[in-house]
N, C-alpha and C positions, 0 to 999 in steps of 0.2 A: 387483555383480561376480560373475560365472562360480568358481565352487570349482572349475572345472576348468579348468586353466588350456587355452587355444589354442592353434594349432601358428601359425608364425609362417610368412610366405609361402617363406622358406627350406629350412624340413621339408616340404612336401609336394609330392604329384608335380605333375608340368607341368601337366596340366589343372584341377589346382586351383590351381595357381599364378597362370595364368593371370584366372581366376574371381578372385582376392582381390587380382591386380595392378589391374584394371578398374576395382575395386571403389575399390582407394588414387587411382585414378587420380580417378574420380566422387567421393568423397565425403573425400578424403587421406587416408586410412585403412582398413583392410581391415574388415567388420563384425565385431561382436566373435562374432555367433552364428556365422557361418562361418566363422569359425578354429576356434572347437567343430566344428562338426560336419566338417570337414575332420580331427579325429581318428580318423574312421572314413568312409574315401574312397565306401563304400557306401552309407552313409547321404547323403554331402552332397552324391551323384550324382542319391541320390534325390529328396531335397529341391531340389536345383536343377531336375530334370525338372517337379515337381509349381510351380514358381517360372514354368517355362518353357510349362509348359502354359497355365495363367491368362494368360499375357502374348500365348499363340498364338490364345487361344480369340475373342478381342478384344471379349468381353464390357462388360468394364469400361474407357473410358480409362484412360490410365496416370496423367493428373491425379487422376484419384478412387481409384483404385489407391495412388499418395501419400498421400491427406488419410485413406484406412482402415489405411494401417499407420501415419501419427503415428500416431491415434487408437486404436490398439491397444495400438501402443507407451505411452502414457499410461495408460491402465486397467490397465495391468500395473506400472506406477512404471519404465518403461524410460526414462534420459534418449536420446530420440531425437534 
């Protein structure tokens, strides 16, 4: 659990509003790291850019894209 808590899709502006409705919509709930970083709209701008770039670059399917963040998510004790 985050010591800090997250803004809830309520408090933040439209464009990130948007980003963590998507998110309820995909997974019923907003991710808990971007309600963090949605505490500071410049960071979670950028974070989402550097999200959006990997995803442009079309490097990696997005299936393998999945199985490296569980698997992140796990090495770090994240329940994903």
């Amino acid at each position: 659990m985050a010591r800090v808590p997250g803004l809830s899709a309520a408090d933040v502006e439209p464009r990130v509003f948007a980003v963590l409705n998507k998110q309820a919509e995909t997974w019923g709930a907003p991710l808990a790291n971007h309600q963090l970083y949605a505490r500071r709209p410049s960071i979670f701008k950028g974070m989402r850019a550097m999200w959006g770039g990997l995803d442009e670059s079309g490097l990696l399917p997005a299936t393998l894209v999945a199985l490296l963040n569980r698997r992140v998510a796990a090495l770090i004790g994240c329940e994903f």
